[in-house]
C-alpha positions as CSV (number, residue, x, y, z in Angstrom):
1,X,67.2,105.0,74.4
2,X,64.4,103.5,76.1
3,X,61.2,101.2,75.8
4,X,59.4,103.9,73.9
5,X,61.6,103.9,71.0
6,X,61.6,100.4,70.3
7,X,58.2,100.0,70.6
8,X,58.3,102.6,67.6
9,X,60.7,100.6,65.4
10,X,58.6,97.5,66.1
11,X,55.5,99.5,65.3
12,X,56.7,100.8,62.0
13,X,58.6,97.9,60.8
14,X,55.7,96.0,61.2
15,X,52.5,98.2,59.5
16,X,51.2,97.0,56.5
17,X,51.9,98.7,53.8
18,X,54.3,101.7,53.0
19,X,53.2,105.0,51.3
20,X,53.2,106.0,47.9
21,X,55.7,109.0,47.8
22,X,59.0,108.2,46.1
23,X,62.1,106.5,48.0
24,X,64.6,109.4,49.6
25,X,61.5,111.8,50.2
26,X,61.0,110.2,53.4
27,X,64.1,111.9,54.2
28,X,66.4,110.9,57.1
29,X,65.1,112.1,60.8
30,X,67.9,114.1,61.8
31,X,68.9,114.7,65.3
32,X,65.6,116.3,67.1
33,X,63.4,114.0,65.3
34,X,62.3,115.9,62.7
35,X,61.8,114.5,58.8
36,X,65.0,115.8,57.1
37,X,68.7,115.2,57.2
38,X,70.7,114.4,59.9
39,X,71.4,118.0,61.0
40,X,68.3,120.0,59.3
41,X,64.9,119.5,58.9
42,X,63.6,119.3,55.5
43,X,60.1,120.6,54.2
44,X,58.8,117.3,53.5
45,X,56.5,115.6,56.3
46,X,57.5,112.3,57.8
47,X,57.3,109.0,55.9
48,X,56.3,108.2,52.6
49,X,52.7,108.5,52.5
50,X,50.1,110.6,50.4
51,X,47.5,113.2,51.3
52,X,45.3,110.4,51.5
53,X,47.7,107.8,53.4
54,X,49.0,108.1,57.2
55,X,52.8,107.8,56.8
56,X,55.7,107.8,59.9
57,X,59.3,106.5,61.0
58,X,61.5,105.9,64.0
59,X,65.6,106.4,63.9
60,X,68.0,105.6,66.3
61,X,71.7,107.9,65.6
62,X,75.0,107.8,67.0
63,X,77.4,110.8,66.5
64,X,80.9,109.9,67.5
65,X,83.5,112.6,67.9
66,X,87.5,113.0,69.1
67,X,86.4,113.6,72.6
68,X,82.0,113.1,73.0
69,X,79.3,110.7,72.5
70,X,75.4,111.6,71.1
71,X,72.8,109.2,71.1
72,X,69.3,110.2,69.6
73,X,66.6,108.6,68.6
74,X,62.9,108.7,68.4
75,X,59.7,109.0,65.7
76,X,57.5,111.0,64.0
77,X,54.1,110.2,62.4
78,X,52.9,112.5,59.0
79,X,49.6,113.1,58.4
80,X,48.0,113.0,54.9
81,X,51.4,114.6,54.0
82,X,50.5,117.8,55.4
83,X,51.1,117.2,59.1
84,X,54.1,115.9,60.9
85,X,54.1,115.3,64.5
86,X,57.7,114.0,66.6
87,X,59.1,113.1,69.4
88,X,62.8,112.7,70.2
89,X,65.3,112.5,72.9
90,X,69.3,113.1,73.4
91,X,71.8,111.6,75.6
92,X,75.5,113.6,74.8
93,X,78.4,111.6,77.2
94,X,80.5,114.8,77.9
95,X,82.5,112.5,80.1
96,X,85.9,114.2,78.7
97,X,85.2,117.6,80.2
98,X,83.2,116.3,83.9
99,X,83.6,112.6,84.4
100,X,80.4,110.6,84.4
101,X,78.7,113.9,82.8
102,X,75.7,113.4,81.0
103,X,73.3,115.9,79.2
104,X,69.6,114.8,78.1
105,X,67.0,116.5,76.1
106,X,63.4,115.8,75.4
107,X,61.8,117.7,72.1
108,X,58.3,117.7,70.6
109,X,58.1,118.6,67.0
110,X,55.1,119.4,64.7
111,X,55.4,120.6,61.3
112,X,53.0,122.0,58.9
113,X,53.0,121.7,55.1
114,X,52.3,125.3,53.3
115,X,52.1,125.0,50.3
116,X,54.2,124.3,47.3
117,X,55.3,120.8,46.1
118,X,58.6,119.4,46.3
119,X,58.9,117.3,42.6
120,X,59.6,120.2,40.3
121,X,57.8,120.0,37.1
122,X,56.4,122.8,34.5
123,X,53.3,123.2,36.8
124,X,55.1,122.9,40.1
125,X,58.8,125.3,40.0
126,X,58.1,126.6,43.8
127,X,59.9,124.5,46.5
128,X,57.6,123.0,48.9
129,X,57.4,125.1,52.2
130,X,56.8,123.9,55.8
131,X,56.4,126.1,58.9
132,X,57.9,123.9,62.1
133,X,58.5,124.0,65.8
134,X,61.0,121.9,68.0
135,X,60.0,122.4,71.5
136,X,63.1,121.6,73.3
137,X,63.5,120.5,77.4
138,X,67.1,120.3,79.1
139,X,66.9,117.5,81.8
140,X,70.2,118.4,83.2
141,X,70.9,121.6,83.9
142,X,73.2,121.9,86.8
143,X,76.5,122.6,84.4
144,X,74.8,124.8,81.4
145,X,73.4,127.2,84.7
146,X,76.9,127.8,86.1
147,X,78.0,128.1,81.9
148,X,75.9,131.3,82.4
149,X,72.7,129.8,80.3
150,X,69.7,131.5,80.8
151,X,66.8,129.2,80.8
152,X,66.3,124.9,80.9
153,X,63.7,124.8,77.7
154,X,63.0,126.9,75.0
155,X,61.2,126.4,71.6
156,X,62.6,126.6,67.8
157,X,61.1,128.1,65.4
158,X,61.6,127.3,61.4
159,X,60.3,127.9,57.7
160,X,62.3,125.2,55.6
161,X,62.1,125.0,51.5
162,X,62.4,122.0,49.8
163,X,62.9,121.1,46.1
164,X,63.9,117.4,43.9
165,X,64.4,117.9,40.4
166,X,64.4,114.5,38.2
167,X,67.1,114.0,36.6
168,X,68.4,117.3,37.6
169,X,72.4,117.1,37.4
170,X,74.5,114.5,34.5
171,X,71.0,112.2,34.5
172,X,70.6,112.3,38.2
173,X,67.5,113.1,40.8
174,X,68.8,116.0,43.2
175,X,67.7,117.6,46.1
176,X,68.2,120.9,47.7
177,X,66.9,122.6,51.0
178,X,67.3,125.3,52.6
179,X,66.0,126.0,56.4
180,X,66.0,129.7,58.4
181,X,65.9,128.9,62.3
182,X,64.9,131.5,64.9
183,X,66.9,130.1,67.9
184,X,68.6,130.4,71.0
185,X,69.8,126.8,72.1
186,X,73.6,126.5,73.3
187,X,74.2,123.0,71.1
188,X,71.2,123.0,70.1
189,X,70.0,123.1,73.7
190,X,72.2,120.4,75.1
191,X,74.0,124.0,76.9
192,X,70.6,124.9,77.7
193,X,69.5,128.2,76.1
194,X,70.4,131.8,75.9
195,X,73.4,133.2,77.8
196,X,75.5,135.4,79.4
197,X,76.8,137.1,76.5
198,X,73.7,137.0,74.1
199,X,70.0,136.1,75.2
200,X,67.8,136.8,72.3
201,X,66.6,134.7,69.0
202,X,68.9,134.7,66.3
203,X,68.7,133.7,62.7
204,X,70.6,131.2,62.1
205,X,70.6,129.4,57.8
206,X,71.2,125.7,57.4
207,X,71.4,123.7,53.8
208,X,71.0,120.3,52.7
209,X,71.8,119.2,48.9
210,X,71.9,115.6,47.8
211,X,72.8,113.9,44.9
212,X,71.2,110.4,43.3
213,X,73.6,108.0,42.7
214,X,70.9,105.4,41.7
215,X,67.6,104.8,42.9
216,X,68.8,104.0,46.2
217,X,71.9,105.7,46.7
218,X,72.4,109.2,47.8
219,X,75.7,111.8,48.3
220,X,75.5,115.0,49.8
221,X,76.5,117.6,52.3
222,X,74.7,119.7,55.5
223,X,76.0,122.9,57.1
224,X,74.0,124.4,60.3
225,X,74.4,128.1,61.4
226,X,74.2,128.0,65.0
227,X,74.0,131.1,67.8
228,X,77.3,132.1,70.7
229,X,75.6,132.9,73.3
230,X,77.8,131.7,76.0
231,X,81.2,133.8,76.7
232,X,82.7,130.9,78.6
233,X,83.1,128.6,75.8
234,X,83.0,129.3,71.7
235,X,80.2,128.0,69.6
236,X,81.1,126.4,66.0
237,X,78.5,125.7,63.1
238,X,77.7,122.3,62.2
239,X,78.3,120.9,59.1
240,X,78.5,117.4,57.4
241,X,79.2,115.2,54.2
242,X,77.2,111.9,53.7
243,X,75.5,108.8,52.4
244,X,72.8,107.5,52.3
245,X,71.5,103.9,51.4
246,X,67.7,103.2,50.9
247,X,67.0,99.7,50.3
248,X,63.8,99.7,49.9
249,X,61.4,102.2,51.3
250,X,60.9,100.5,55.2
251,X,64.5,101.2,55.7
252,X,67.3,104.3,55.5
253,X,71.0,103.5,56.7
254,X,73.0,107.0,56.7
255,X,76.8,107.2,56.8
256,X,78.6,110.8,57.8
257,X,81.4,112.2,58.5
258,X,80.3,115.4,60.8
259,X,82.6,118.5,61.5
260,X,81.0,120.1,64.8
261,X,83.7,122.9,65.5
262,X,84.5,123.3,69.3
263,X,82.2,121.9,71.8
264,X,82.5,122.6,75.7
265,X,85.9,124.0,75.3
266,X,87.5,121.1,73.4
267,X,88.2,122.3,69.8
268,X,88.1,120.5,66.2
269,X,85.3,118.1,67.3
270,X,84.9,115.8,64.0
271,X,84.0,112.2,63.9
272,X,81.4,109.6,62.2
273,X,77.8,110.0,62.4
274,X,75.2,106.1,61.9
275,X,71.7,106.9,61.2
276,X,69.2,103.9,61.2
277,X,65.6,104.6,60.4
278,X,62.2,102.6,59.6
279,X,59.9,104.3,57.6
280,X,56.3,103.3,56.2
């Protein structure tokens, strides 16, 4: 995934000392490098530090499916826990429809903290809001243009809400977010954006709830509205069961198994999703 990227796991495995937020609130970057899960970006900024402490963390993720290949990987740097600033890229093998096909994407994400917190307590009921952006560039366009996509790079826009309650369900911590995207990306921008048969921003919802197993074990689920702006081939929602193992707060290992519909005309696309991330 390049020289970049490891530079950024080096960087973060190596800083000093790690923030002060609790373990799982560093969240897992999901695929465009945003703090979140795997497929949805969360409300809380990137890494575990405070609004006095510079926090970040770099991932590396492999989705696996019947018939494709995604790679991703990349970092993000959170500011005083009200900034978050990242920086991912994609590599999808679609070998099994062209051979030697490969699609690439570069996106730049920032995200900004609202207002709200995201420990519930008496004082503090509201989720904690975030406003965020995922500016999205398609390196490889030659296929998604003859699909009928419209444009090569486009920019999402989202409002996610996040809340943990402590000892929220049978004794256990639990988290719940919800996200509303404003979007036009054809898998999520892999397709390029926009289409033939639709060309304008949609509203699309995505979820994330997880459950504490322990103080380092986590359980949940993801689902990810997406737009079907392309008449030539169907576009699915995303969705995703998983777990997630945090041994301490530096690192986050995350185990799915991801259903991602039909993708370039091959149908019932599921497989296993590997998340590696260092956080400070």
């Amino acid at each position: 995934m390049g020289r970049w990227i490891l530079v950024a796991f080096l960087g973060v495995a190596f800083a000093s000392v790690a923030g002060d937020r609790l373990v799982v609130t560093g969240g897992a970057q999901q695929l465009e490098g945003s703090a979140g899960g795997g497929l949805v970006p969360w409300a809380l900024i990137a890494g575990y530090g405070t609004r006095d402490q510079v926090g970040g963390s770099a991932f590396v993720t492999r989705v696996r499916t019947n018939d494709f290949d995604l790679t991703a990987g990349g970092l993000a740097v959170g500011l005083f826990d009200r900034v978050e600033l990242s920086l991912a890229r994609q590599r999808f093998d679609a070998g099994a429809v062209v051979p030697g096909l490969v699609l690439r994407q570069d996106i730049l994400g920032a995200k900004w903290r609202l207002t709200g917190d995201a420990l519930y307590d008496q004082d503090s009921p509201w989720p904690q809001v975030a406003l965020g952006l995922q500016h999205k560039r398609n390196r490889d366009m030659a296929i998604p243009e003859a699909l009928g996509a419209k444009r090569g790079s486009d920019t999402d826009l989202y409002a996610a809400f996040t809340k943990l309650w402590l000892a929220g369900f049978a004794g256990r911590n639990v988290l719940a977010n919800l996200t509303v995207r404003s979007t036009r990306a054809n898998q999520m921008g892999l397709l390029g954006f926009g289409g033939d048969k639709e060309d304008r921003r949609r509203l699309e919802a995505e979820g994330s709830v997880a459950l504490m197993l322990g103080d380092r074990l986590a359980v949940g689920a993801e689902y990810r509205g997406k737009p079907d702006n392309l008449s030539a081939l169907r576009e699915d929602d995303f969705s995703d069961v998983f777990v997630a193992w945090f041994p301490n707060k530096r690192v986050a290992v995350t185990l799915a198994w991801t259903r991602l519909g039909s993708i370039a005309g091959l149908g019932g696309q599921e497989g296993a999703y590997l998340s590696v991330q260092l956080t400070d």
